[in-house]
C-alpha positions in Angstrom: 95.3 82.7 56.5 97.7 80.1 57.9 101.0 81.0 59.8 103.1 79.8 57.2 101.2 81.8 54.3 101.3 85.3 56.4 104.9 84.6 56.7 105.8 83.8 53.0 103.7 87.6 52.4 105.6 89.3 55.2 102.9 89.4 57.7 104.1 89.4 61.1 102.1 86.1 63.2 99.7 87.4 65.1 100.8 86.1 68.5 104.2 87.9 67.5 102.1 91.1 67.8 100.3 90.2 70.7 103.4 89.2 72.4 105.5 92.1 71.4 102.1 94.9 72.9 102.9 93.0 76.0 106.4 92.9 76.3 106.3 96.8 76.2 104.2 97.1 79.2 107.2 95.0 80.9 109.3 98.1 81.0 106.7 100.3 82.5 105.7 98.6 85.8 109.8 100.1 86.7 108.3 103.7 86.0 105.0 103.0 87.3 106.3 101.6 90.4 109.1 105.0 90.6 105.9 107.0 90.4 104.0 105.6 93.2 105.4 108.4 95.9 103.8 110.6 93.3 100.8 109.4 93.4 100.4 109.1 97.0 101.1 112.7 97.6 98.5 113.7 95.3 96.5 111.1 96.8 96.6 113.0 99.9 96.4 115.9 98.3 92.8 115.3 97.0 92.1 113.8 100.0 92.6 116.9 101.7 90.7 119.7 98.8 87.5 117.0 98.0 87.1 116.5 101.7 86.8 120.2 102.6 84.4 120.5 99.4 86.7 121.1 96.2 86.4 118.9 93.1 88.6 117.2 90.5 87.9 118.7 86.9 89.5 116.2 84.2 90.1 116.4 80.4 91.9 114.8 77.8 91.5 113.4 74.3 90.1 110.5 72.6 91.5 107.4 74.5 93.0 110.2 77.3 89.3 111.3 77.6 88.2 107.7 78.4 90.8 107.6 81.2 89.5 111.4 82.7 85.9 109.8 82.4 87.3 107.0 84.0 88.9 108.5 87.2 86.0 110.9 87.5 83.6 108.0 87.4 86.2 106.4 90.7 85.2 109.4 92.9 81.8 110.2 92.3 81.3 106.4 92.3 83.4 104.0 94.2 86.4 102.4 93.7 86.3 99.3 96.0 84.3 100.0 98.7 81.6 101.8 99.6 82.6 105.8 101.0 80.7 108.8 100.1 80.7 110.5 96.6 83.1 113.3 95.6 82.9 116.3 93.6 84.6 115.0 90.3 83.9 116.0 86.3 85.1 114.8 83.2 84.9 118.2 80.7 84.1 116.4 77.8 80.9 115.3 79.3 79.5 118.1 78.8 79.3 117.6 74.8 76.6 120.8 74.9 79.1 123.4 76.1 81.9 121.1 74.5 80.5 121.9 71.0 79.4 125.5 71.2 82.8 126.4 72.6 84.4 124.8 69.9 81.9 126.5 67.2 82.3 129.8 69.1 86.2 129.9 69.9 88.0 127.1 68.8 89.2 123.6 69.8 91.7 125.5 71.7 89.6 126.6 73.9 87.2 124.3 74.8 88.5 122.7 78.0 90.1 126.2 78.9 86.7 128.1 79.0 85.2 125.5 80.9 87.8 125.4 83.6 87.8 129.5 83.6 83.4 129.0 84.3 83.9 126.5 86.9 87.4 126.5 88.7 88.0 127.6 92.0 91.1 127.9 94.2 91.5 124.8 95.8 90.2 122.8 92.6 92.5 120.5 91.2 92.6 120.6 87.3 93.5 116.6 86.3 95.0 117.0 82.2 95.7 113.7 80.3 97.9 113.9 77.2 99.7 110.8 75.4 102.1 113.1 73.5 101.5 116.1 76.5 101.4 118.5 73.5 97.5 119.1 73.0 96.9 122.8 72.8 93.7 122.6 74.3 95.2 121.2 77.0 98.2 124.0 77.6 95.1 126.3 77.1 93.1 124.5 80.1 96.5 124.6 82.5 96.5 128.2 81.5 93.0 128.5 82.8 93.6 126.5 85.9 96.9 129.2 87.1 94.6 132.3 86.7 92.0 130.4 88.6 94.1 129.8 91.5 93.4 125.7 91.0 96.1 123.1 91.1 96.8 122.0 87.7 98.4 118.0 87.0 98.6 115.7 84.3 100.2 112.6 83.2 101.6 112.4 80.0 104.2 110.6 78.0 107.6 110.8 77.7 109.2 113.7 79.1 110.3 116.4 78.6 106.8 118.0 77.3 105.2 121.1 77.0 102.5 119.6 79.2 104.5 119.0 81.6 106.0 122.3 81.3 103.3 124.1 82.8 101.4 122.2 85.2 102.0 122.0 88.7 102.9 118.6 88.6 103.1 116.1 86.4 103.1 112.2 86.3 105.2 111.2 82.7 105.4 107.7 81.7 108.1 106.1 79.0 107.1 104.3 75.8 104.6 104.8 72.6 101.0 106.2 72.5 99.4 102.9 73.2 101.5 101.9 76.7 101.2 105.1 77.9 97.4 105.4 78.0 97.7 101.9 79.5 100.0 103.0 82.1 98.2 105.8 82.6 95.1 103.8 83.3 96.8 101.7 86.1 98.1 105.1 87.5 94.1 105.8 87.5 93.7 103.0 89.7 96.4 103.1 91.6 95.8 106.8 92.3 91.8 105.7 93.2 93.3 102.7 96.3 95.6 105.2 97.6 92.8 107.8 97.6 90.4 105.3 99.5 93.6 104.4 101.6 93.9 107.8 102.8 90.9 108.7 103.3 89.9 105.7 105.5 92.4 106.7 107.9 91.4 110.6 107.8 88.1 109.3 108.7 89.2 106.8 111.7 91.4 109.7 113.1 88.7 112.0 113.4 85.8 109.5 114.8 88.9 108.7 117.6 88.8 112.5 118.0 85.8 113.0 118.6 85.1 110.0 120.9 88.0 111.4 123.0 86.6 114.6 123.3 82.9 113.0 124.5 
C-alpha cells in the first residue's frame, strides 16, 4: 500500500511509527544514565556474593523472562572477555518444575517455590517486571526475605508494588515496550560494570599475594 493510500485510510506511515519507537528511547538514556550509581553498587555487590560462591537466581515474564535468561546467560557465560563462570539461573528454565508448580499451586507460586528450594543467604534474587505488579513475582520477593537472600528488580515506572518490597529496585520511565528495552541495556551495562569490578578484585589480590611471597 502506497504512502499516500495509508494516509487517505488513516494509517499512520510506517516510518512515522518507526520513528516515534525511537524517539521514546530518547528520554530514557537521562534515567538510564541517573541509574548507573545503581548499578555499579550492585555490580559490586555481586561481585562480592558470586565470588565467595553465592549465585544470582532471575525471573520474570514473557519478554522480562528473555532479559533474566539474558543476564543469567552473561555470568555463566561471558560478557566481553574471557573470566570464569558464575553461579547464575534463570527460573523459568526449569519448564519441568515450572509446570508442576503451576499445576500443583498456582501461577502464583511458581517462581516463589523455586526460590524457597534453592535460595540461600547471601543469594541475590534478580525479579524483572514491566508493570512491577506480577503476583508471582511479589510471591518470589516474599520467598527471597524468609530465605535471608537479597531480593532486586527493575521495573517500570515507579511507584510499584514491586518495588515496594524488594531490597532494591532499578525503575525505568515510559510504556511496556521501552522499558524492557531499557531494561536490557541496564542488563548490559550491569554485565561491563560486573567484569569492571571484578578485574580489579582479581589484580588486587594477585598484588597481595606477590607481596606476601
Amino acid at each position: 500500500m502506497s504512502a499516500r493510500l495509508s494516509s487517505i485510510n488513516g494509517w499512520h506511515e510506517p516510518d512515522a511509527q518507526a520513528a516515534a519507537h525511537v524517539e521514546a528511547l530518547a528520554g530514557l538514556v537521562g534515567a538510564l544514565r541517573a541509574e548507573a550509581p545503581r548499578l555499579t553498587r550492585w555490580a559490586t555487590i555481586l561481585v562480592d556474593r558470586l565470588s565467595s560462591g553465592s549465585r544470582l537466581l532471575a525471573a520474570g515474564n514473557g519478554g522480562s523472562a528473555a532479559e533474566a535468561q539474558h543476564l543469567t546467560a552473561e555470568l555463566v557465560g561471558r560478557f566481553r572477555d574471557d573470566r570464569r563462570p558464575f553461579s547464575a539461573i534463570a527460573l523459568h528454565g526449569d519448564t519441568s518444575s515450572l509446570t508442576a508448580i503451576g499445576n500443583d499451586y498456582g501461577y502464583d507460586e511458581v517462581y516463589a517455590r523455586q526460590v524457597t528450594a534453592h535460595a540461600r543467604p547471601g543469594d541475590v534474587v534478580m525479579l524483572l517486571s514491566t508493570s512491577g505488579r506480577s503476583r508471582n513475582l511479589l510471591t518470589a520477593a516474599a520467598a527471597a526475605r524468609e530465605a535471608g537472600a537479597t531480593s532486586w528488580a527493575m521495573t517500570g515506572p515507579a511507584p510499584n508494588p514491586l518495588a515496594a518490597v524488594v531490597d532494591d529496585a532499578l525503575c525505568l520511565p515510559g510504556s511496556n515496550a521501552t522499558v524492557q528495552e531499557g531494561h536490557l541495556v541496564a542488563v548490559h551495562a550491569l554485565c561491563a560494570a560486573f567484569d569492571h569490578r571484578l578485574a580489579g578484585a582479581t589484580s588486587l589480590v594477585a598484588t597481595r599475594l606477590a607481596a606476601n611471597r
